[in-house]
C-alpha positions, 0 to 999 in steps of 0.5 A: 333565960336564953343565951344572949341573956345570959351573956347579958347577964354574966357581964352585969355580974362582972361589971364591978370587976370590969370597972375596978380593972379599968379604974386600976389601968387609968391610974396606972397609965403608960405610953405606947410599947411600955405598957407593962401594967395593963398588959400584965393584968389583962394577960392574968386575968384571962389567964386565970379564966382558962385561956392560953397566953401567947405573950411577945407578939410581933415582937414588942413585950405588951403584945399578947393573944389569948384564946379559948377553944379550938377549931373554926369558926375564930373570932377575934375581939381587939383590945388596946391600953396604951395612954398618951403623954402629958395628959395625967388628970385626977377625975376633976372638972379642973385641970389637975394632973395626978402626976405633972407631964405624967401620961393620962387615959385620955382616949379611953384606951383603958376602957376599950381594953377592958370592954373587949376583954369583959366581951371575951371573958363573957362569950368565953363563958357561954361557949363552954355552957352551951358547947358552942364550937368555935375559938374566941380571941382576946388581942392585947394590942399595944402603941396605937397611939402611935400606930404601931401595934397592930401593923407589928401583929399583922405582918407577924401574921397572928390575924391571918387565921381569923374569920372575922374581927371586932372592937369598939372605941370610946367615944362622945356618941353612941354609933357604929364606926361605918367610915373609913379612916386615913393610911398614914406613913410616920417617918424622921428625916435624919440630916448629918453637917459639920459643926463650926463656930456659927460667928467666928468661922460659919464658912467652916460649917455645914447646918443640918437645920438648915436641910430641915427647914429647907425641906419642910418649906419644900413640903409647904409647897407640895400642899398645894399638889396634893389630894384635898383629904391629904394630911401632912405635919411635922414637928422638929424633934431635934434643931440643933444644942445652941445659937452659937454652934452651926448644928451638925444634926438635926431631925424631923419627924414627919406624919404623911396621911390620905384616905388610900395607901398608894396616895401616902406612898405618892407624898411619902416618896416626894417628901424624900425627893425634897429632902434630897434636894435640901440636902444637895442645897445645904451640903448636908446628907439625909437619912431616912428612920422610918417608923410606921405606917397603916392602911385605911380602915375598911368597915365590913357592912355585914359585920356592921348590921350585926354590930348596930342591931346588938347596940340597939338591943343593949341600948344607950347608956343611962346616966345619972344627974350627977354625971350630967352636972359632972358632964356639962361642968367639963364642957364648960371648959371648953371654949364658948359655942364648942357644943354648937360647934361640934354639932355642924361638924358632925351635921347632928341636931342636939336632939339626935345626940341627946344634949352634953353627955350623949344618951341616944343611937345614932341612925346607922347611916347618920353622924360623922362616922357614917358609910361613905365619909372618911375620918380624919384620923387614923387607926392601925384597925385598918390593917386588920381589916385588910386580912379578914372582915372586920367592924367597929363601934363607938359608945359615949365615954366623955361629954360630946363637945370635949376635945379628944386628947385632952385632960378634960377626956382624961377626967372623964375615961376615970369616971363613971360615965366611962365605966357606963360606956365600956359596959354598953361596949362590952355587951354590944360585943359579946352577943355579936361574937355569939352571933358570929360564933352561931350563925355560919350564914353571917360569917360567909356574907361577911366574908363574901363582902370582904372578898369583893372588897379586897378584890384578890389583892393580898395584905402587904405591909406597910413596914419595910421587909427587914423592919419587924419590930419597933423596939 
């Protein structure tokens, strides 16, 4: 058996391990920067594998880095584990939480830290077999939800010495991630007035909710002046504690999305301008707590050939009728027309994504998350692949019409048919990481592309110079 086989091979000896380990983080879920459980457990087991640990990374306690090997070339696999609120599920076709309000798997996070970690573990293994040169990287990279971790990591500078990056994501289709993403800013606007009976004595009081809707009716305007892919909401963290008192304090808390960096900054700076002006009409004074920002994601092709060619090698996932049954009652769920729904969004026919539960490979120029078209969410990914080449893919961890964020995801991320996916993952991984590792004329394409791409401009960071942790 040659070397990619038996780097097949290791990851289906491990698939139990590696199913356990994920199972394990699903019903051990924690929000993001408080990820203590699946930080831990990842971090000792690679530990226990032979690889150094560098915990505490860009100052948050559930980032780490582990590597094994020396010198170049570094390659690097991305791995995340944090889960979103609210989203507790049992792995059941209706909704019902382990824990209520408790948080839920329900982006796959514990599959995609696993998967990467499986990867790792794998090229770990056939590096030292086969004397292969280089340093293999696991980052364990918290709060991505929140668009946090990787953007901490970065301006701590712990990528600068890569050569080249790569991860994947669960998803509801088995493809290579080829688009770019939004740049997004995450600020509160704080607004400080003076309390006062609101009937007895309002002419005493100065309302700082009042600062707070003034401005978001500014930014209502602003819409209309902004770029079309431009993404702008806001949710009221705080509105005041009753009716009857003029609110002294009052904050909310805004996401600024668009598909270029100095686009985000343009609207960012103008939402400050309108809260100015909010607070010049209201009395009131206004703050400013920024908390993240990111760059857009930029997919390095040469990276993205190796990726798909691997992810054609492994094939799709296979799934049993049992998981189809379990597949097609969740998407039952969901509101009626949603599979033909999704299918014009993403411009597929059923045949190319193979019915509810995806078991095909997209072309690699095919689907939504195809070369030239620009996701409209947004991942901290992006930072990384402003310091050195990187690609990403996707692979089918939940039935295609379902709604990511969702409890029905949650159910399928504990299932089986997640397990599937993140194996898929995994392999589609390791042999491109051996492929990198190996193969010094990818690395320099890769490279050389980058270059062009970034065209001599350096990294900067979104987060302002003092800024450099987020607890």
């Amino acid at each position: 058996m040659n070397i990619e086989g038996n780097i097949l091979s290791y990851l289906d000896r491990k698939q139990e391990l590696l199913t356990n380990l994920a199972k394990d983080i699903w019903y051990h879920p924690q929000i993001a920067l408080q990820e203590i459980y699946a930080a831990k457990v990842s971090a000792d087991l690679l530990q226990k594998e032979g690889f150094s640990i560098t915990k505490e990374v860009g100052n948050m306690p559930t980032a780490f880095i582990a590597s094994w090997g020396k010198g170049k070339p570094i390659v690097g696999i991305l791995g995340e584990y944090d889960a979103l609120p609210g989203l507790s599920q049992k792995v059941s076709t209706k909704k019902e939480a382990i824990e209520d309000r408790k948080p839920g798997h329900s982006c796959g996070h514990n599959l995609l830290g696993v998967g990467s970690l499986g990867a790792t573990l794998a090229i770990k293994e056939a590096m030292k077999n086969n004397d292969i040169k280089g340093t293999i990287r696991y980052y364990g990279c918290p709060a991505e939800e929140t668009l946090v971790g990787k953007v901490f990591m970065a301006k701590s500078g712990v990528f600068n010495d890569l050569d080249a990056s790569i991860t994947w994501h669960p998803m509801n289709l088995n493809t290579l991630w080829n688009s770019s993403c939004l740049a997004m800013n995450s600020f509160k606007l704080n607004f400080y007035g003076i309390a006062a009976h609101a009937a007895g004595m309002p002419e005493k009081g100065l309302s700082a909710l009042d600062g707070v809707i003034l401005t978001d009716i500014g930014v209502n305007y602003l819409r209309e002046h902004v770029a079309q892919e431009t993404r702008i909401h806001c949710v009221i963290t705080n509105g005041g504690l009753a009716p009857n008192v003029v609110p002294e304090y009052a904050q909310v808390w805004y996401f600024v999305r668009a598909p270029h960096r100095d686009q985000v900054e343009k609207v960012y700076s103008k939402i400050l301008d309108i809260a100015k002006g909010a607070a010049l009409m209201t009395g009131t004074t206004v703050d400013t707590e920024f908390i993240t920002g990111c760059h857009e994601y930029l997919p390095n092709s040469v990276l993205g050939e190796i990726i798909y060619k691997n992810l054609l090698k492994v094939g799709a996932p296979k799934f049993t009728e049992e998981e189809r049954k379990f597949a097609q009652e969740l998407e039952a769920t969901m509101p009626t027309g949603s599979f033909q729904t999704m299918l014009k969004s993403s411009g597929l026919t059923p045949e190319e994504v193979g019915g509810f539960l995806s078991d095909k490979i997209l072309e690699k120029d095919g689907g939504p998350l195809s070369k030239g078209k620009i996701m409209k969410g947004s991942t901290e990914v992006g930072d990384v692949s402003f310091i050195t080449p990187t690609a990403q893919f996707g692979t089918t961890c939940w039935p295609f019409s379902l709604a990511e964020h969702s409890w029905q995801t949650t159910a399928s991320t504990g299932s089986s048919i997640g397990s599937k996916g993140m194996i898929i993952a995994a392999k589609t991984l390791a042999l491109s990481a051996f492929d990198l590792l190996t193969k010094p004329d990818i690395l320099k394409k890769a490279q050389n592309e980058f270059k062009k791409t970034i065209g001599g401009k350096k990294y900067i960071s979104p987060l302002p110079e003092k800024l450099n942790s987020p607890m």
